[in-house]
C-alpha positions as CSV (number, residue, x, y, z in Angstrom):
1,X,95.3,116.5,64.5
2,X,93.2,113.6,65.2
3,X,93.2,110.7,67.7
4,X,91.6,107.4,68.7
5,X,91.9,107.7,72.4
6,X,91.2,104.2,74.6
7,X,90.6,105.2,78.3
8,X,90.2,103.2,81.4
9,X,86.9,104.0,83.0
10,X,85.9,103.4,86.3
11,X,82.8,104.7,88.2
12,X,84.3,104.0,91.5
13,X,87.0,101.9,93.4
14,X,84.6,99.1,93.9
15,X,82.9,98.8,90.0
16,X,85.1,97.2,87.6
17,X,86.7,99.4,85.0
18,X,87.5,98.9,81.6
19,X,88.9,100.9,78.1
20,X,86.3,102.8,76.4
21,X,87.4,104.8,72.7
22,X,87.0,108.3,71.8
23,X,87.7,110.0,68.9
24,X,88.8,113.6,68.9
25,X,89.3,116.3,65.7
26,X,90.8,119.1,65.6
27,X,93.6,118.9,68.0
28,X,96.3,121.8,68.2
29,X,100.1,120.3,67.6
30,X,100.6,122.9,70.6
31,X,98.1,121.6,73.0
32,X,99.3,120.2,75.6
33,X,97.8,116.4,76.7
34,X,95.6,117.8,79.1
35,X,93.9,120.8,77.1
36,X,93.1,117.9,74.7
37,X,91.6,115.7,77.3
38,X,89.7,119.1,78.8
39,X,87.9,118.7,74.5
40,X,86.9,115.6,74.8
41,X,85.3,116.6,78.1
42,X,83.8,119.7,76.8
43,X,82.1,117.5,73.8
44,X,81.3,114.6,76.0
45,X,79.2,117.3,78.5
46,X,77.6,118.7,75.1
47,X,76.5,115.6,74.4
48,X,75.2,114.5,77.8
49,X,77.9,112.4,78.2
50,X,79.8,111.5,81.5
51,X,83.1,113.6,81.3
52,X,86.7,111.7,82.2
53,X,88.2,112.2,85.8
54,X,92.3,112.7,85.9
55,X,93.9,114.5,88.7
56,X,95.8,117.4,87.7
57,X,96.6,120.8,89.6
58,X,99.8,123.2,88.8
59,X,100.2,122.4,85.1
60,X,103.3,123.2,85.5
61,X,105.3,119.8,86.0
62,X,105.7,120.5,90.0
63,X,102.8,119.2,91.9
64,X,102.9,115.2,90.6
65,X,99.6,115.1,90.5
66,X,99.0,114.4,86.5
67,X,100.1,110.8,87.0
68,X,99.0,108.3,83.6
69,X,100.5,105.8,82.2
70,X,100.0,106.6,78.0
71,X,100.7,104.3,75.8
72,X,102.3,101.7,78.6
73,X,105.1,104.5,80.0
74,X,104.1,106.3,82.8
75,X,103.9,110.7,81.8
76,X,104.2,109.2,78.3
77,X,106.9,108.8,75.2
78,X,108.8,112.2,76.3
79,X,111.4,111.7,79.0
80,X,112.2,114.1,81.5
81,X,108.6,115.3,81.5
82,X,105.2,115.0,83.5
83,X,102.0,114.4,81.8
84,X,101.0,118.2,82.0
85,X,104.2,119.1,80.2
86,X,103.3,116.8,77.4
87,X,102.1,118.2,73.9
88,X,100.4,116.5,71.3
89,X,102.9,117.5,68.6
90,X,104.4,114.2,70.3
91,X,102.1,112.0,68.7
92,X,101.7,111.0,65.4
93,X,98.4,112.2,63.7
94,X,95.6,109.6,63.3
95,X,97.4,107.4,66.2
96,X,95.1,105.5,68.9
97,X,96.5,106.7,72.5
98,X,95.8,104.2,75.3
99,X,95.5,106.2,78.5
100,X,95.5,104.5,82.3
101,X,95.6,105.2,85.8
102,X,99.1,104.0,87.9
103,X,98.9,100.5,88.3
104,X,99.7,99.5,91.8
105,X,98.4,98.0,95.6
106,X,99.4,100.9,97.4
107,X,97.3,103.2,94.6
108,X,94.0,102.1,94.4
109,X,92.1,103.9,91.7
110,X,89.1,106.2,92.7
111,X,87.7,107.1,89.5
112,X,88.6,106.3,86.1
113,X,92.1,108.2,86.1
114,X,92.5,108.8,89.5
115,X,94.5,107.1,91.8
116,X,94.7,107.5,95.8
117,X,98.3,108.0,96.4
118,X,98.2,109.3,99.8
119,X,100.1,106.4,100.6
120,X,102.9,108.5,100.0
121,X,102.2,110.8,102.2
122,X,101.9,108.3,105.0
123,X,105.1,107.6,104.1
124,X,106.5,110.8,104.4
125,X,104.4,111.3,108.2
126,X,106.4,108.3,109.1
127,X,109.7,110.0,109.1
128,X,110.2,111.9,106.6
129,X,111.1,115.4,108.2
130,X,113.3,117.1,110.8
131,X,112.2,117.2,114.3
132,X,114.8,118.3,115.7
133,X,115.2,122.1,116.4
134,X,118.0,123.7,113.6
135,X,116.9,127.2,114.3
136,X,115.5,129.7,112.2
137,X,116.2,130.2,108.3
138,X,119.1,132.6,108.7
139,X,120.7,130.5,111.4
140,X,120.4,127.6,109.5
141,X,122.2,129.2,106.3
142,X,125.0,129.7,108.2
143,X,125.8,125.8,108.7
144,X,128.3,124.8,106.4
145,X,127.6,122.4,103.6
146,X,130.0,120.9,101.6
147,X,129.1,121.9,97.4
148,X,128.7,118.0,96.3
149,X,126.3,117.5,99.0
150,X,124.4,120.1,99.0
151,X,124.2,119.3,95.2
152,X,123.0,116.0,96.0
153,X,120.6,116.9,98.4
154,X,119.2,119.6,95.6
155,X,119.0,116.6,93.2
156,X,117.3,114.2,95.7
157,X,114.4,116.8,96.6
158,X,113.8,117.8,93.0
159,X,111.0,115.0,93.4
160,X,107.8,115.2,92.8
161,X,106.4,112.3,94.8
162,X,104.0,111.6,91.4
163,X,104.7,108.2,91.6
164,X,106.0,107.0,88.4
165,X,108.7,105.1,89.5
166,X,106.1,103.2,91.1
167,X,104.2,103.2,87.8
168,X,107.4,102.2,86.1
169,X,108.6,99.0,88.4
170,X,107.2,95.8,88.4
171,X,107.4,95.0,91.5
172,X,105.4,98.4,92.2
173,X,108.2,99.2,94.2
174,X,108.7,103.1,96.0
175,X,112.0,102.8,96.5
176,X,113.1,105.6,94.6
177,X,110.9,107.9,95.9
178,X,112.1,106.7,99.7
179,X,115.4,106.8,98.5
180,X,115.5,110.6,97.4
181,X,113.1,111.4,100.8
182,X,116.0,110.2,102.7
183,X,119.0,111.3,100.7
184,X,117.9,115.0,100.7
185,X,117.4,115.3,104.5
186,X,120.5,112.8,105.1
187,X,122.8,114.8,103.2
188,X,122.5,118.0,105.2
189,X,123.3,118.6,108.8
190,X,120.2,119.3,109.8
191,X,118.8,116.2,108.9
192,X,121.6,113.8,109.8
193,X,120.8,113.8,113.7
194,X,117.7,111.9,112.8
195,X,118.6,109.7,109.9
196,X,118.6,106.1,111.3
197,X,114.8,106.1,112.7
198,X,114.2,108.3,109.2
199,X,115.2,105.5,107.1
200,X,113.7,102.8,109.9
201,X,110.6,104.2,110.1
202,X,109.8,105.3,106.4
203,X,110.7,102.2,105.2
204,X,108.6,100.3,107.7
205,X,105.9,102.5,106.5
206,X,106.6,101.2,102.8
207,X,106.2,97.4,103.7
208,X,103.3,97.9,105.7
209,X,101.2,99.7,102.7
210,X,102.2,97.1,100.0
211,X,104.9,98.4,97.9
212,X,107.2,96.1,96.6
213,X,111.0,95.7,96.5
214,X,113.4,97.1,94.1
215,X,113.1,95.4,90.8
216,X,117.0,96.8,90.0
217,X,115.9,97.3,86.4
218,X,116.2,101.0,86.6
219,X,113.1,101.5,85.0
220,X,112.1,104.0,87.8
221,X,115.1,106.1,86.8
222,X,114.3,105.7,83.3
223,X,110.7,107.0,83.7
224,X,111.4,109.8,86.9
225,X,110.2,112.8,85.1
226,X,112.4,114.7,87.2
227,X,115.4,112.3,86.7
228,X,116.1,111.5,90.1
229,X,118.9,109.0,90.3
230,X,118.8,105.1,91.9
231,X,121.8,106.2,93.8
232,X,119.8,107.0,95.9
233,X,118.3,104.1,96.7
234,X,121.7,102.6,96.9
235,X,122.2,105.6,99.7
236,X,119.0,104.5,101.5
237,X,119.9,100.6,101.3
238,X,123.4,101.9,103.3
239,X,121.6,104.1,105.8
240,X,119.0,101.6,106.5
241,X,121.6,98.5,106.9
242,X,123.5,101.1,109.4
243,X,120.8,101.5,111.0
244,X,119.5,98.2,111.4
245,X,123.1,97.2,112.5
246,X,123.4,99.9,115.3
247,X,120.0,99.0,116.8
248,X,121.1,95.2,116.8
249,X,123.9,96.4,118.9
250,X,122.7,98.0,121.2
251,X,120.2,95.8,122.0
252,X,122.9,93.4,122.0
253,X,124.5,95.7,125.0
254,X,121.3,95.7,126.5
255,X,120.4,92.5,127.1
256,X,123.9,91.9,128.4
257,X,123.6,94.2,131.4
């Protein structure tokens, strides 16, 4: 197979970047995205040339660090898949590929496709753990959960933190990734002791580093490669409007003593 690739280069995050085409022969059906962007490297070394940066690591659709936008849709035209996952087979032969870093504040880019999204992990440093001490592994396995929750709380931590929702909305809005952060600690025992300042601070921590709000288009569920639902940000909106409602209160008490 062969493809007109356009790719946003960038030396650095203070030189301005823009799409330069490749072509590339040759291409396996089977490849996947990556082994064809690791030939284009190869013959852009051979030739002297200055190969592409992306971020990649597992290759195995669990890490979230393959994070493009291809052809406008953040992982690409295959949903319910990262950008590692993808193979060329789900291309057309002959068709140009436009290929981008995430597009957002909070993610500056680096280097051509790289994008610093360690704002997510400041995110997560904000609140999203448990502090409090639930014992060991066995003694935790023997606190009841009820099935639907625990199946929720499965669901909610099947993300990847790659950042596509954030990709997806255009508001450049993390919501979703919040949401599901929240939902799978909230939904267990372990993590409910701590769940108002969890949702406080983490969402706190999203304002502060420019995200957005919630677009409500769904696009961010449309695009999860994982498929992680906006119910939870529905479930984050409740805890944090709880939240925000119980710390009125009792400074409410407070001041009246």
């Amino acid at each position: 197979m062969n493809f007109t690739l356009k790719i946003w280069r960038q030396k650095n995050a203070e030189a301005k970047g823009g799409m330069v085409s490749y072509e590339v022969s040759g291409i396996s059906s089977d490849s996947s995205f990556f082994e064809m962007l690791d030939i284009l490297n190869q013959q852009l070394i051979e030739s002297g040339g200055d190969p592409v940066s992306f971020d990649h690591d597992c290759r195995e659709g669990i890490c979230g660090t393959c994070s493009l936008y291809i052809n406008g849709r953040p992982h690409g035209p295959v949903k319910g898949v990262t950008t590692c996952q993808l193979h060329m087979r789900s291309f057309r032969d002959g068709e140009t590929i436009h290929i981008e870093p995430w597009r957002a504040k909070a993610f500056p880019v680096i280097r051509d496709l790289i994008v610093d999204r360690s704002a997510f992990d400041k995110v997560i440093q904000a609140g999203g753990y448990v502090s409090v001490n639930s014992g060991g592994v066995p003694d935790a396995n023997t606190i009841p959960v009820e099935k639907s929750k625990s199946d929720s709380a499965f669901d909610a931590a099947a993300c990847i933190g790659c950042g596509a929702c954030v990709a997806a909305c255009s508001n450049a809005a993390a919501m979703l990734f919040i949401g599901a952060k929240v939902s799978h600690l909230a939904l267990l025992p372990q993590g409910r002791v701590e769940a108002e300042k969890r949702v406080q601070k983490m969402v706190a921590c999203m304002d502060q580093l420019g995200f957005g709000n919630c677009s409500n288009t769904y696009a961010c569920e449309a695009e999860c490669p994982k498929g992680i639902s906006v119910v939870n940000i529905a479930r984050m909106n409740r805890g944090f409007l709880k939240a925000k409602l119980m710390a009125d209160k009792a400074k409410e008490i407070r001041d009246s003593m």
